[in-house]
C-alpha positions in Angstrom: -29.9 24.8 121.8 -33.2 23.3 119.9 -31.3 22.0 117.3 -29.7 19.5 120.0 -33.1 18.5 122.1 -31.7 15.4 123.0 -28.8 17.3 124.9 -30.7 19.7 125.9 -34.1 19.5 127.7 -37.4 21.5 127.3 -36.4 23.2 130.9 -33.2 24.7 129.9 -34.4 26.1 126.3 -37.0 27.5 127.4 -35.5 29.2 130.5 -32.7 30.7 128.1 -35.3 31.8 125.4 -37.3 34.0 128.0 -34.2 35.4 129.2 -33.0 36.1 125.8 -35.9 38.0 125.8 -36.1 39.3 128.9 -32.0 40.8 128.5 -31.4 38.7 132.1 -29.8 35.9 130.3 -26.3 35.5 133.0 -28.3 35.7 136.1 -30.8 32.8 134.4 -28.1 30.7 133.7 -26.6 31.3 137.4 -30.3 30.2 138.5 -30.2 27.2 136.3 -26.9 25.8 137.2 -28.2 26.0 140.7 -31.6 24.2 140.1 -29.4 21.2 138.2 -26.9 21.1 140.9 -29.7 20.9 143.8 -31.5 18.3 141.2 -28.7 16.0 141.1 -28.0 16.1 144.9 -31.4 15.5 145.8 -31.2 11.9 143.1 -27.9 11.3 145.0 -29.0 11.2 148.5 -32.4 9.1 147.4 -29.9 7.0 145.5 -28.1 6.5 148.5 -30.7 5.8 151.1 -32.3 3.3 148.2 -28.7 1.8 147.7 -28.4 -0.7 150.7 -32.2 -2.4 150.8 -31.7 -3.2 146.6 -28.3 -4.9 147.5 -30.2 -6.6 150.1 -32.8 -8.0 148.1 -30.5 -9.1 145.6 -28.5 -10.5 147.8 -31.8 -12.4 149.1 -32.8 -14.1 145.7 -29.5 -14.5 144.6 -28.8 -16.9 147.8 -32.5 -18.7 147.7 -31.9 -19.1 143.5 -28.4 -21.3 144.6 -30.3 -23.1 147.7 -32.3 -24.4 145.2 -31.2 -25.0 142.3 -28.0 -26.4 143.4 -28.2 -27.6 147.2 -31.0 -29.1 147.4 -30.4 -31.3 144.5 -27.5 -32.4 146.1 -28.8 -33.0 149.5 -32.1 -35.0 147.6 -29.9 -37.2 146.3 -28.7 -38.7 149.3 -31.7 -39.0 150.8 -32.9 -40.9 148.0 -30.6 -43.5 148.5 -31.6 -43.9 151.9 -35.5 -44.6 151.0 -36.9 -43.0 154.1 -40.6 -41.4 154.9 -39.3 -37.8 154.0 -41.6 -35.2 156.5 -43.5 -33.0 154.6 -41.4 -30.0 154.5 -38.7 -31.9 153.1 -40.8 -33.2 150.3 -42.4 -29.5 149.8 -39.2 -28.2 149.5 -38.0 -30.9 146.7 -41.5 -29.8 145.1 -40.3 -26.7 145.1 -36.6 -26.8 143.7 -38.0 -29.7 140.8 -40.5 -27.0 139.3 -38.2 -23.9 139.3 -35.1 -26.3 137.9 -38.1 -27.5 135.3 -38.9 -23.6 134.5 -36.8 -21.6 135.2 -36.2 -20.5 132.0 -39.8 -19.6 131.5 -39.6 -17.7 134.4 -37.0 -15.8 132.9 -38.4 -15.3 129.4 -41.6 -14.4 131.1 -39.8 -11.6 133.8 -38.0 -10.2 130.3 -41.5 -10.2 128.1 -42.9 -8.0 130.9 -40.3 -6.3 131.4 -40.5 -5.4 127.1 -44.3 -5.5 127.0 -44.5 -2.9 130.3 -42.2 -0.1 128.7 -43.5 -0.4 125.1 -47.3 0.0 126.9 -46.3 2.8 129.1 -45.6 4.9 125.6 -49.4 4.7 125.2 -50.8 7.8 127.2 -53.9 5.8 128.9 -51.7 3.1 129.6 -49.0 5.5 131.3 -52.2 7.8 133.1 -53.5 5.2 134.8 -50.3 3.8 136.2 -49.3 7.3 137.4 -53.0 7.7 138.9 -52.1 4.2 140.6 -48.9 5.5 142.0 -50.4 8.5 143.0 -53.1 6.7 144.8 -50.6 4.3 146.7 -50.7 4.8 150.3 -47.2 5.9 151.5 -45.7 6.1 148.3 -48.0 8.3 146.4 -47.5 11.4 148.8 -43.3 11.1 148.1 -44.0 10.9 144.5 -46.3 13.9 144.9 -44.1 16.0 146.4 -40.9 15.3 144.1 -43.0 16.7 141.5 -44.5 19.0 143.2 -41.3 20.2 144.3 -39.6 19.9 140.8 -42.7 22.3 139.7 -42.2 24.8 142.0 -38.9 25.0 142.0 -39.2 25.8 137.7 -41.8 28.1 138.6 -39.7 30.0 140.7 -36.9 30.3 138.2 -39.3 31.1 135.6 -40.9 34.1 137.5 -37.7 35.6 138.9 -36.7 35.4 135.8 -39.2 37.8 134.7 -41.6 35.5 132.4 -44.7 35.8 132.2 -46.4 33.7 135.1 -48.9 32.6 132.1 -46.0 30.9 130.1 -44.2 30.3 132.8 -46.9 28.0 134.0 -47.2 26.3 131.2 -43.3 25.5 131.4 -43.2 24.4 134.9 -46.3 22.3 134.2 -44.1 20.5 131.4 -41.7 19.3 133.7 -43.9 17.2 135.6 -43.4 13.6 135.2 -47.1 12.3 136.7 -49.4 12.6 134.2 -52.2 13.6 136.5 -50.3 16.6 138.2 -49.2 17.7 134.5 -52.9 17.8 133.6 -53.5 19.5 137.2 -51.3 22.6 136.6 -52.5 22.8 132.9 -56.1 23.2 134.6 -54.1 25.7 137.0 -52.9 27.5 134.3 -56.3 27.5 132.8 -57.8 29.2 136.2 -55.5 31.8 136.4 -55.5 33.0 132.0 -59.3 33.0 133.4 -58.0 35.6 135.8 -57.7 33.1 139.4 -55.0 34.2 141.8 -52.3 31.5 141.3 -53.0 30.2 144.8 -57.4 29.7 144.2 -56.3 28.2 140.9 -53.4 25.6 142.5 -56.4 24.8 145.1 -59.1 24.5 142.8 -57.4 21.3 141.4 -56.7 19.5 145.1 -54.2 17.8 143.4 -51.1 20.0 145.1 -49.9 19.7 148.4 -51.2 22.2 150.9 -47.8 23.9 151.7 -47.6 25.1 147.7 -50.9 26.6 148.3 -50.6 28.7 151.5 -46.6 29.6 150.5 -47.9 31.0 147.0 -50.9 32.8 148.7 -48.3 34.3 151.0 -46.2 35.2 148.1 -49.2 36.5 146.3 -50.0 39.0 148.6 -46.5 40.0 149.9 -45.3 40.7 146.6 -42.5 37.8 146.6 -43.9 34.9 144.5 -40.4 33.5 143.3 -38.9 33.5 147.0 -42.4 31.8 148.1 -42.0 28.9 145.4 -38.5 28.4 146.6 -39.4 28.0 149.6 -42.2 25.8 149.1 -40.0 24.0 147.0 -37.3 23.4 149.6 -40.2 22.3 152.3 -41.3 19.6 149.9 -37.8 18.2 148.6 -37.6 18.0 152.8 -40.6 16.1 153.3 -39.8 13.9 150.7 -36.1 13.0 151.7 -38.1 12.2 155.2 -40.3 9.9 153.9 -37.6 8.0 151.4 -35.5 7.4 154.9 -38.6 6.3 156.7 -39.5 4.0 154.0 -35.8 2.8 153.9 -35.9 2.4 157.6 -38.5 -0.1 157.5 -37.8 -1.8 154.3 -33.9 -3.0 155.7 -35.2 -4.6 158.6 -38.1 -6.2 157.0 -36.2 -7.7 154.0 -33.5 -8.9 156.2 -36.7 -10.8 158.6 -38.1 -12.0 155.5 -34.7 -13.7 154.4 -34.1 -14.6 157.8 -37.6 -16.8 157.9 -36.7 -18.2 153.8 -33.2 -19.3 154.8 -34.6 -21.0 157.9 -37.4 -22.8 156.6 -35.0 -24.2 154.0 -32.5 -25.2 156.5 -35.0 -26.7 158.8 -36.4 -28.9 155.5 -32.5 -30.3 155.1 -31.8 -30.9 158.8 -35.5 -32.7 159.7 -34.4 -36.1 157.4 -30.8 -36.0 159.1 -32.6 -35.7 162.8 -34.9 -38.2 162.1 -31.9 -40.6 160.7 -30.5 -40.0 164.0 -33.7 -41.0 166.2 -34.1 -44.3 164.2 -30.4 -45.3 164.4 -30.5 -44.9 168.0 
C-alpha cells in the first residue's frame, strides 16, 4: 500500500500497518470500511443541504450578468432616441451596465488570477495557518469547522485504539488527519502532554482548542476503562452538531439569497420602468 500513496491515504496505511502488527488485521479493515462509509455519508448529506443555496446564487448572478449586459443595452437605446431627462436610477443603472460591458473581461481575468494566486499561496504553511486560524475564528462557521475535524480526529482515534495501537502513535496518526492547521498543531501538543505522562483528557484540555464534549467523553472513557467506545461516541455527538449547524446555516442562507435577488431584480426593473412612466405623464 505505500508504494501507491496517491491511492491510498496516510489513514488507511497506517491503520493496516499496526494491525499487521497487532495480528487484528480483518476486524481493522471491518472498522475502516465503516469509518469511509460513515465519511462519505456525512460529505453527502452536507453536499446536499449546500446543493440548493449554490444553485441559487448562481442562478442570481447568472440573471443580473444578462440584465446587464444585454437588456439594458437594449432598453438604453431607445431611450436615447427619445432625448428625455433620464431619473437618476436610470442613469445609475446605464453607469452601471457601461463599466462591466467595458471590463468585464478584467473582471474575469482578475476572479481567475485569484483564484491561481490563492491556491499556489495556500501551499505556503504561514499562508495556509493563518487562513485556517481565520476560519477558525469566524463566528458561526468556525465552530462547524471545528467539530468536522474534531470529529474526523476522534473517530481515527477510536479506530486506532480499538485497534490495539499504542495511544502514543495512535495520536500522532489521528493528529495527521486533521485538515486545520491549528487543531493538527493542538493534538501534536496533546500528544506531547500525554508522552509527558498527562491523562489523554488533561492533555486534550490543556490545549482549549477541542470541543468540550471530546474532553468529558474521553475522561469518562479514561476512567471506565472504554476509551475507543468514548471517542466514538464523541465522535458521533460532534458529526451531529455539525450537520445541525450546516442546516441552520442553510436555513438562513435560502431565504436571504432569494431577498437579496428579490431587492437586485427590482431595483433594476424599477430603473427600466421609471423613463416609460414618466413618457406616460408627459404625453398625457
Amino acid at each position: 500500500l505505500d508504494r501507491y500513496p496517491r491511492t491510498f491515504p496516510a489513514l488507511y496505511r497506517g491503520l493496516v500497518g499496526a494491525a499487521v502488527e497487532s495480528g487484528r488485521l480483518p476486524e481493522v479493515l471491518g472498522r475502516l470500511a465503516d469509518y469511509l462509509e460513515a465519511r462519505i455519508a456525512l460529505r453527502e448529506r452536507f453536499a446536499t443541504a449546500l446543493i440548493y443555496p449554490a444553485l441559487v446564487g448562481v442562478v442570481a448572478l447568472a440573471v443580473i450578468a444578462v440584465l446587464l449586459v444585454y437588456v439594458v443595452p437594449q432598453v438604453v437605446s431607445v431611450y436615447q432616441q427619445s432625448r428625455q431627462t433620464l431619473p437618476w436610477l436610470t442613469q445609475a443603472l446605464i453607469a452601471t451596465s457601461s463599466f462591466f460591458r467595458a471590463t468585464a473581461w478584467f473582471w474575469i481575468a482578475a476572479l481567475a488570477l485569484a483564484a491561481i494566486g490563492f491556491a499556489l499561496a495556500m501551499r505556503r504553511p504561514p499562508f495556509r495557518d493563518a487562513v485556517h486560524r481565520a476560519l477558525l475564528s469566524t463566528p458561526g462557521l468556525g465552530r462547524l469547522v471545528r467539530s468536522l475535524d474534531t470529529a474526523r480526529f476522534a473517530s481515527t482515534l477510536a479506530i486506532l485504539v480499538a485497534s490495539g495501537t499504542p495511544l502514543l502513535r495512535a495520536l500522532d496518526a489521528a493528529g495527521a488527519v486533521m485538515r486545520m492547521r491549528p487543531l493538527a498543531e493542538a493534538a501534536a501538543a496533546a500528544s506531547a502532554g500525554v508522552r509527558e505522562g498527562m491523562p489523554l483528557a488533561r492533555a486534550l484540555a490543556a490545549t482549549r482548542a477541542f470541543p468540550p464534549v471530546l474532553v468529558h467523553l474521553t475522561a469518562s472513557g479514561e476512567g471506565s476503562g472504554a476509551l475507543a467506545p468514548m471517542l466514538e461516541r464523541a465522535a458521533a455527538d460532534l458529526e451531529r452538531e455539525a450537520e445541525r449547524r450546516i442546516a441552520w446555516i442553510a436555513a438562513l442562507v435560502q431565504p436571504l439569497m432569494i431577498v437579496v435577488m428579490g431587492a437586485i431584480v427590482l431595483v433594476l426593473v424599477l430603473a427600466i420602468m421609471l423613463p416609460i412612466v414618466s413618457m406616460n405623464q408627459l404625453i398625457r
